[in-house]
C-alpha positions in Angstrom: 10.4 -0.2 -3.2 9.2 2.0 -6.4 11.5 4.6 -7.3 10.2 6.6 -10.7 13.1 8.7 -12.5 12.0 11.5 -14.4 8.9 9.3 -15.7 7.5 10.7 -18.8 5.0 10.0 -21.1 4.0 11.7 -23.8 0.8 11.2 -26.1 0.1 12.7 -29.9 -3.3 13.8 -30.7 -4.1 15.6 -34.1 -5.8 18.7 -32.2 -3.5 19.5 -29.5 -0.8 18.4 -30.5 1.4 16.7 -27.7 -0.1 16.4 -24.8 2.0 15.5 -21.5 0.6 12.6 -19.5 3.7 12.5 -17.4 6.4 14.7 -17.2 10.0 14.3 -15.6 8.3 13.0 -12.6 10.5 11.4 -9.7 10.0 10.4 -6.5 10.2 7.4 -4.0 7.8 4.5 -2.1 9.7 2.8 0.7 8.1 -0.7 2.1 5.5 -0.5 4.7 4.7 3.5 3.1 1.3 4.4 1.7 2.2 7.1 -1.0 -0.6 9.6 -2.0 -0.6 10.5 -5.3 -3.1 13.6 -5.0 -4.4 15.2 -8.1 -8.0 16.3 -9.9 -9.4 14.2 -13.0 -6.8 14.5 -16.0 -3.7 15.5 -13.7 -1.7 12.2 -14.7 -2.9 10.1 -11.7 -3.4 6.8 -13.8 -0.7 7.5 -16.5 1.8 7.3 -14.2 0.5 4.4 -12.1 -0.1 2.4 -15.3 4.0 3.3 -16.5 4.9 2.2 -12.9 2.6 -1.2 -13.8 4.2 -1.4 -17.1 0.6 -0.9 -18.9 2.0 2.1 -21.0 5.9 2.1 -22.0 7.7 5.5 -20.9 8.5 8.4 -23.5 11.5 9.0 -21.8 12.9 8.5 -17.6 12.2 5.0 -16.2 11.2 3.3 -12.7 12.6 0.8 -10.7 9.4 -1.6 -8.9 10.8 -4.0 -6.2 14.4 -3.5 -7.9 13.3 -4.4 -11.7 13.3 -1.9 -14.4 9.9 -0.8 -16.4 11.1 -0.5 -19.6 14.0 -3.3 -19.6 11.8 -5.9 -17.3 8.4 -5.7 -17.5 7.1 -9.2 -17.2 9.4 -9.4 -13.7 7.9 -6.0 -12.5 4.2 -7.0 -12.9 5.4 -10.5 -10.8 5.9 -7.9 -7.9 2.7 -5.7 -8.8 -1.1 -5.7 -7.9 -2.8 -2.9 -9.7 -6.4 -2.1 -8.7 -8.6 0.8 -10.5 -12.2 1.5 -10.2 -12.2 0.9 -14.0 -10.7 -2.5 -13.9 -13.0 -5.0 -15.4 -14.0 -9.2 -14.7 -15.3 -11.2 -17.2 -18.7 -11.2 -16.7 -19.4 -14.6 -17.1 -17.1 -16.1 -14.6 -18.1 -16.3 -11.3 -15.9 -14.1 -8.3 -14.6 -17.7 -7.6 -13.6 -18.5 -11.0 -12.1 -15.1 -11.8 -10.1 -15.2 -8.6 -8.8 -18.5 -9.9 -7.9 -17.2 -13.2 -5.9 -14.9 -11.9 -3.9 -17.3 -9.5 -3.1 -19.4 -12.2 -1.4 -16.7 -14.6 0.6 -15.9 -11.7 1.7 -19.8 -11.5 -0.2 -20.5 -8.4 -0.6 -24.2 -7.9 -4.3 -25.1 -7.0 -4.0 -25.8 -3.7 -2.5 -22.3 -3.1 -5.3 -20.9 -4.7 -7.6 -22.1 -3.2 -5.9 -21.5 0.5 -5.8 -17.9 -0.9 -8.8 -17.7 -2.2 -10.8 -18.7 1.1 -8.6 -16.1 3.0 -9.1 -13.6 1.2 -13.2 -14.3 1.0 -13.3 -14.1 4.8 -11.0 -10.9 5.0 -13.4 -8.9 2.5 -16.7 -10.6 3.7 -17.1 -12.2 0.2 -18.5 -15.9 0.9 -22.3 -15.0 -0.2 -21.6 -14.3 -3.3 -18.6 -15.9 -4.1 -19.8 -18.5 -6.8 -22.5 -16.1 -8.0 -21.4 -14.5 -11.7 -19.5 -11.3 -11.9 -22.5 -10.1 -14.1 -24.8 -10.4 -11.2 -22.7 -8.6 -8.8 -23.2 -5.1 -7.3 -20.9 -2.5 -7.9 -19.3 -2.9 -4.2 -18.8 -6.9 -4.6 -17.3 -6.3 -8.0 -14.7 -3.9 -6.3 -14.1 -7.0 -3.7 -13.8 -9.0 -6.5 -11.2 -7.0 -8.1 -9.0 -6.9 -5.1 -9.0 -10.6 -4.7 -8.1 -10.8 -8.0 -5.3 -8.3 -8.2 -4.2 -9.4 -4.9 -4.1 -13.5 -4.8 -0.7 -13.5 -5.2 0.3 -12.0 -2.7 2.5 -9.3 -4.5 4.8 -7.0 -2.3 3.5 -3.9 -3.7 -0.4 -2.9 -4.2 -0.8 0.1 -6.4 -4.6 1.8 -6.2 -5.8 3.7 -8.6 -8.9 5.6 -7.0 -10.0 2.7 -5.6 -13.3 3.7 -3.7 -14.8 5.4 -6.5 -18.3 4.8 -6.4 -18.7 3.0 -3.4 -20.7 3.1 -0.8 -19.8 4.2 2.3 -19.4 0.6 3.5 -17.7 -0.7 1.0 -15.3 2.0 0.8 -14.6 1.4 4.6 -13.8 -2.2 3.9 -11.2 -1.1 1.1 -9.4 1.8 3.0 -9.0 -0.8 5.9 -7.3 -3.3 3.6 -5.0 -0.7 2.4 -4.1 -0.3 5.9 -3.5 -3.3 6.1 -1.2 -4.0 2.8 1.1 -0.7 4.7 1.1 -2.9 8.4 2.7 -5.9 6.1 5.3 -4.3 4.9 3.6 -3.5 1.3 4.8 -0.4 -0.8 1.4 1.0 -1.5 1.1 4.3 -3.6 -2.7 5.5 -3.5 -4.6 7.7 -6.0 -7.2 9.5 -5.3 -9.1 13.1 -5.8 -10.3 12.9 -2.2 -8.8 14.8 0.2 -10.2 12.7 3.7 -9.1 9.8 2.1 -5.5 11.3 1.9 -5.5 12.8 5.2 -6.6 9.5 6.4 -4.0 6.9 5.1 -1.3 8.7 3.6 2.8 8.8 5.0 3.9 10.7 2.0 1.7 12.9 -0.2 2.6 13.8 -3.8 0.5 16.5 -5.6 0.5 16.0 -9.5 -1.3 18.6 -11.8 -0.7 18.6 -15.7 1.1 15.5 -15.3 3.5 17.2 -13.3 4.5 16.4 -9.8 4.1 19.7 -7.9 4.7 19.0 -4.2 5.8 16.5 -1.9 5.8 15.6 1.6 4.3 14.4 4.6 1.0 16.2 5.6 2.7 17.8 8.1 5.7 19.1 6.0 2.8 20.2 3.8 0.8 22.1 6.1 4.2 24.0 7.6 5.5 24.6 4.5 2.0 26.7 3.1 0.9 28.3 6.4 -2.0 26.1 6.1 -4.0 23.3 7.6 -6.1 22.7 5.0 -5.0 20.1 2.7 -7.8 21.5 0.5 -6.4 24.8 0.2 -3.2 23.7 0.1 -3.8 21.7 -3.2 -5.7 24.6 -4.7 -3.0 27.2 -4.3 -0.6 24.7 -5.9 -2.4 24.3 -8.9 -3.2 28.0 -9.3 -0.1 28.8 -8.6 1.3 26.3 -11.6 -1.4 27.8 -13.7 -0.2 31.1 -13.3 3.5 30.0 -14.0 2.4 28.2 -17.0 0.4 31.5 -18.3 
């Protein structure tokens, strides 16, 4: 389970001053529950996934990830964690094999369970063509297979994705909303980011809007849509954020 209590992080820059990258946010991921965090570019999406992944350390607040604190227990938290972004990066000069490897070992993987894993999860994301070519050589949608191997060789009991189809083809993208389907059917806590609205409509149980690094709304897409008069997730999230722009003004 993830439970974040009043997460908040707050950044300095000589301009602007402080800037809020998360603020008092709180909420709840229960096992076999895709969470959808909702929000546009700059709304505090990734901050608060990377606190929840220990990445960043909070200001203030904390979170609890498969019962181990953030702040106090980090190393035991990212144990539990897989963390996928369409940022994240491979070394370029390892092949998809190697860097799935890599990653098996710093979880303390024995060899043999790696490469068990590692076959597994080749056939599951169609990756045996191009499995021992480099990471430098790869397209943009084999990289993103890639990355999921890597983040998920161990086998952790909660996925977090962090816009995870972003730039992908239509294919590809397929292939990686099916496998967070997945992750939810075996029992996985799974929170999702994303700035598209099909995608949310599509796998999300609970659906948490975030603007400004605050965490507007949250609910079911049902409890949403009766809530706002509205079917339209769409409309629904713009009329939050206007409405939070207004009460900020």
């Amino acid at each position: 389970m993830i439970e974040a209590r009043e997460l908040t992080k707050t950044f300095r820059d000589r301009k602007r001053g402080e800037i809020h990258g998360a603020w008092n946010v709180s909420f709840r991921v229960e096992p076999g529950t895709i969470y959808g965090l909702l929000g546009a570019n700059g709304a505090g999406k990734t901050t608060t996934l990377r606190l929840l992944a220990t990445l960043l350390r909070p200001t203030r607040g904390t979170a609890f990830v498969a019962g181990h604190d953030v702040a106090a227990e980090p190393d035991r938290v990212r144990s539990k964690v897989g963390f996928l972004a369409a940022s994240t990066a491979l070394y370029a000069r390892l092949t998809a094999r190697e860097m799935i490897t890599y990653f098996g070992r710093l979880n303390g993987m024995t060899e043999a369970a790696i490469r068990a894993r590692t076959a597994e999860l080749s056939a599951r994301l169609g990756m045996d063509e191009f499995l021992d070519r480099r990471c430098d050589q790869l397209s943009t949608g084999m990289k993103q297979k890639t990355s999921i191997a890597r983040t998920i060789v161990h086998d952790p009991p909660v996925m977090i994705f962090d816009e995870p189809t972003l730039g992908l083809d239509v294919m590809t993208a397929r292939t990686v909303v099916g496998f967070v389907r997945e992750c939810r059917a075996a029992g996985k806590t799974v929170i999702y980011s994303t700035h598209v609205m099909s995608e949310v409509e599509k796998l999300c149980d609970v659906i948490g809007v975030i603007h400004s690094g605050r965490l507007l709304a949250e609910g079911s897409l049902a409890e949403l849509r009766a809530r706002h008069g509205e079917n339209d997730l769409e409309e629904i999230f713009v009329r939050l954020v206007e409405g939070a722009g207004r009460a900020a003004a």
